[in-house]
N, C-alpha and C positions, 0 to 999 in steps of 0.2 A: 363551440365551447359553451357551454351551459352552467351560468353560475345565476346563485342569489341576486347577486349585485348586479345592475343591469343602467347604461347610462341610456339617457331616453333620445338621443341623439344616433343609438344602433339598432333602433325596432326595427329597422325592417332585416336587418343583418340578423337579428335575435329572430325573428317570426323562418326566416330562413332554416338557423339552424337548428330550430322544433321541428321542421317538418324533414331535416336531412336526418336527424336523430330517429326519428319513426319510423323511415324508411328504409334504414338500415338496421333495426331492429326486425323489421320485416322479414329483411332478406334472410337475416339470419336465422329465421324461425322457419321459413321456408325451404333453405339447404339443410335445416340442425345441426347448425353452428358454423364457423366459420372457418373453410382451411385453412391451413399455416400457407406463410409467405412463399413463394415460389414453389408449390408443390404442384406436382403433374395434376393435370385435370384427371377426373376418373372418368370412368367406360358409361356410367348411368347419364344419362343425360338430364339436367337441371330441365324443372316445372318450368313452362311457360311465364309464369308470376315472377320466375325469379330473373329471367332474362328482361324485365317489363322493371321491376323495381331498379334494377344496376342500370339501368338508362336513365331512370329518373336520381336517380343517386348522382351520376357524372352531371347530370344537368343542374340540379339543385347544387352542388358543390361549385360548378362555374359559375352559377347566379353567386352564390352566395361571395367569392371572390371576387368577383364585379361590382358585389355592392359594395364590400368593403373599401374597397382601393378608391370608389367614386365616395362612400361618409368621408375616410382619411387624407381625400384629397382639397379638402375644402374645409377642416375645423375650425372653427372660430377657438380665439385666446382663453376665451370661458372654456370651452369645449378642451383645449387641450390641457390646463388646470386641473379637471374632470378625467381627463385618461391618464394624466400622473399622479391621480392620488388612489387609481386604482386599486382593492386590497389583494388582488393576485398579484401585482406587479414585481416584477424580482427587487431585493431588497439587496443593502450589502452584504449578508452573511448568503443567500443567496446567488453573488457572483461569488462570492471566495469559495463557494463549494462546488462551481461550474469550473471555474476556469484558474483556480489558484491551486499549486500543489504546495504537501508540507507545512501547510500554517498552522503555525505556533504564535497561539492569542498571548497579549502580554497586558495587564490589568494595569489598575491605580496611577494615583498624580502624586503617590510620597505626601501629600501636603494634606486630606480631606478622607476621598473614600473613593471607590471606582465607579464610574459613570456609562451601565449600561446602553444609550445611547451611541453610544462613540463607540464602534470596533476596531483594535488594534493589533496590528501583530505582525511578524516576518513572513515569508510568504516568497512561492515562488513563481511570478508570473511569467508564463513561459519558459522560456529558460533562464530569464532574470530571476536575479534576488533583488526584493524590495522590500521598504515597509510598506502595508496597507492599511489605512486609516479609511472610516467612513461611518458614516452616520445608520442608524438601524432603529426603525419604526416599531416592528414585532409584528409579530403573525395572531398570534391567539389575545383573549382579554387579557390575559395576567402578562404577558411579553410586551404588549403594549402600554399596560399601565407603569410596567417595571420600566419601559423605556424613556418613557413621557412623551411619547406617539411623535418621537424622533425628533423631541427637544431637550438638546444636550444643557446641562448645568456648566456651572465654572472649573469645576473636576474634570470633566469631560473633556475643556477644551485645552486644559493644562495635561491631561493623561495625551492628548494629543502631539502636543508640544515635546513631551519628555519622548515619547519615541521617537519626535523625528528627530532631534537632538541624538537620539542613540543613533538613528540612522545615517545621522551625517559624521557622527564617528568612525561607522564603521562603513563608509564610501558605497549605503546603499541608496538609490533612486529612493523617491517616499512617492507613493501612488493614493490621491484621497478619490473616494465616492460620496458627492455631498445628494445629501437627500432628508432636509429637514423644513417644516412651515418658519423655523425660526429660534431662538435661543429659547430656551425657559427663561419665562416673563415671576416667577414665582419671587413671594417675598425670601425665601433662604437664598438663592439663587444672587438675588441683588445682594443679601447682606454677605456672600464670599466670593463677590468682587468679579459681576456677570462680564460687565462692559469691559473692565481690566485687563480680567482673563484673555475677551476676544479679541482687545487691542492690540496685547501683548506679544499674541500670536502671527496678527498679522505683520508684528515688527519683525517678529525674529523668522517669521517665512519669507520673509520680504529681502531677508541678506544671509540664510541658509545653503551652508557652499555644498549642495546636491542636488541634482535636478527633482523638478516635482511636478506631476502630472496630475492634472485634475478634472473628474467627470462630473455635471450634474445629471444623478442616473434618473430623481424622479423630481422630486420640488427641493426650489433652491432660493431659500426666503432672506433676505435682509441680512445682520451679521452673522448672525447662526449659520449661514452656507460658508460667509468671507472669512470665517472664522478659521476652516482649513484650506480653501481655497486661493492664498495664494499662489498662486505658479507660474512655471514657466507656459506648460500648453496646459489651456483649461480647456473643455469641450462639453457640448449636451448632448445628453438621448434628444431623438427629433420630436418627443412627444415629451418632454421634460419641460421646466420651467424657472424662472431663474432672475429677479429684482427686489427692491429694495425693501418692500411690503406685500403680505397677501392681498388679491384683491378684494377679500372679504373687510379685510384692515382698510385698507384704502376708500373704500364704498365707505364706509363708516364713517371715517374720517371728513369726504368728502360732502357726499347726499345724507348724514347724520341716518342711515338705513344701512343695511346689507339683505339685498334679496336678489333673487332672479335676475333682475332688469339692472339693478345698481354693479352687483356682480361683474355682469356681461361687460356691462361699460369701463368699468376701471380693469377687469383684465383685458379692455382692446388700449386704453390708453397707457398701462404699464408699460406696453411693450416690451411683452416679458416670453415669448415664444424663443426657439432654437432659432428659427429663421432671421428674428427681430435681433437678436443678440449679435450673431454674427455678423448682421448687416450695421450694427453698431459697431462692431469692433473688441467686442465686451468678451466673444468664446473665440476661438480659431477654427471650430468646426460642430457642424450639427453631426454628432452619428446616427448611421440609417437603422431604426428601427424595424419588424419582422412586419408585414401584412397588418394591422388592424393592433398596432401598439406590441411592446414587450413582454406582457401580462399574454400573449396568445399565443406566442412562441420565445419564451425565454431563454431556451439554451442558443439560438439563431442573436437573440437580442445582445448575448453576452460574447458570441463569438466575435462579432463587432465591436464592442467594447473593448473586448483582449489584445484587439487586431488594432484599431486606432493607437491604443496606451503602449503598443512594443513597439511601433513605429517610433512613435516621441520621443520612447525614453531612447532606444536605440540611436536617433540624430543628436539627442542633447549630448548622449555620452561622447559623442565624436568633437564638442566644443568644450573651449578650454574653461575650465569653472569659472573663472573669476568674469570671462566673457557670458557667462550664461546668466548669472546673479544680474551685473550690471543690465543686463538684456531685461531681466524678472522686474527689475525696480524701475526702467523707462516703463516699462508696458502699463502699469499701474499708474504710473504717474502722470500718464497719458489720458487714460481717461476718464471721460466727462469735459475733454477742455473743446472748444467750440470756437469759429470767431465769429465776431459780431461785424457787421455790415457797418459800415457810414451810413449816417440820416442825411435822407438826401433833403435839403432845405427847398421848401416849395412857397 
């Protein structure tokens, strides 16, 4: 896969796939063009060159899987901050056109104005109906600046809220995809009641009589993620990421710097990976991402997603509401508590 954007942690996977791409350009200049999928071999017999290049093609392909599986098997926390902020990486709009059918987007918070960041709407996952909520970065300069590069306002998190409210009228599942660095930090933002908003939200998720499923599909920063992510089952992509602060924030904060080095350091001490989370108790499950991140095979990435979120909502529905809520408001309340040891007097 050959893009602009290149993290410097895949050169040798990138110098790989320069030389698989020339190689098969070869070949196909050597047969002139390439036959369609399953078609009978013809009576000419293929150049020597061409049987010499499809050997090196199967070879460099296997290399090239070998490396990947051996960079993906060993990323440092930096490193995977860096694959989830990918800009191929599939976004919410994204899954809802892989894997949702029938959705019908539903706009505004009644109260402000609508808040392209936040996408919302009914939606059929599977053979479920659900609402689907989730945060949306943009693709191009003008989608992302419209977006605020997937930092929702106070609208956003109230147009939030007013769906799921509809949705728990109308006895549907609410399915969010969080995927944002964090709330907008902007002065309008504060003056229509930023922190309120996201409070407000986690009150009334927190005792919403329908079950709710929650993924973090790419980065999932501080209350900007918590903001729709209360739920019952929460989960990450295995290459996503998901605490209190960016590690860029944190580095700051911490070593008055953000760079390389400072970076590295506060995303190993977040502990802020799929891995880390669920060995905290913080997700219920890492989902397995395609070979070399979801950005390389996205439709693979989503069918996973699809597959963990019908499971969920499927077992929630089989428990009785008032059991599932009470379940949503332990689990939360739960954590961050720890116990402390006795000092042993010396």
């Amino acid at each position: 896969m050959s893009t602009f954007y290149q993290l410097d942690f895949e050169k040798p996977v990138i110098e790989l796939e320069r030389r698989l791409t020339e190689a098969q350009a070869q070949l196909k200049a050597v047969i002139g063009g390439e036959p369609p999928a399953g078609a009978a071999p013809t009576d000419r017999p293929l150049p020597p060159e061409a049987d010499r290049l499809s050997v090196e093609i199967k070879d460099l392909s296997t290399q090239r899987e070998q490396t990947l599986a051996r960079v993906y098997a060993d990323l440092s926390p930096w490193h995977t901050v860096r694959v989830a902020r990918h800009p191929q990486r599939p976004q919410t709009r994204d899954y809802i056109a892989m894997i949702c059918r029938d959705f019908c987007e539903l706009h505004g918070d009644r109260r402000h104005a609508d808040d392209p960041a936040i996408v919302a709407g009914l939606a059929r996952f599977g053979h479920t109906k659900v609402m689907l909520i989730g945060h949306q970065k943009g693709r191009e300069t003008s989608e992302k600046l419209a977006c605020h590069f997937g930092c929702a306002h106070p609208e956003g998190y109230r147009k939030a809220l007013l769906k799921m409210k509809l949705a728990e009228k109308m006895g549907l599942p609410v399915v969010t995809l969080v995927d944002t660095p964090g709330a907008y930090p902007g002065l309008g933002a504060e003056q229509r009641g930023q922190a309120e908003a996201i409070a407000v939200n986690m009150l009334e998720m927190s005792r919403l009589k329908t079950p709710i499923v929650s993924v973090v599909i790419g980065e999932g920063g501080s209350g900007g993620a918590l903001g729709i992510a209360v739920a019952d089952r929460v989960g990450m992509m295995q290459y996503a990421w998901y605490t209190v602060i960016s590690p860029e924030g944190c580095a700051a904060i911490l070593w008055k710097e953000a760079n390389e080095q400072t970076n590295a350091a506060a995303a190993k001490s977040l502990r802020l990976t799929a891995a880390d989370n669920l060995e905290l108790g913080i997700v219920d499950a890492a989902i397995p991402e395609p070979l070399g991140g979801a950005h390389r095979d996205p439709r693979k990435a989503a069918d996973n997603l699809a597959a963990w979120v019908q499971a969920q909502i499927a077992e929630l529905k089989s428990i009785p509401i008032d059991r599932v809520v009470q379940a949503r408001y332990d689990r939360f309340r739960r954590l961050g508590s720890y116990i402390e040891a006795d000092t042993v007097a010396r």
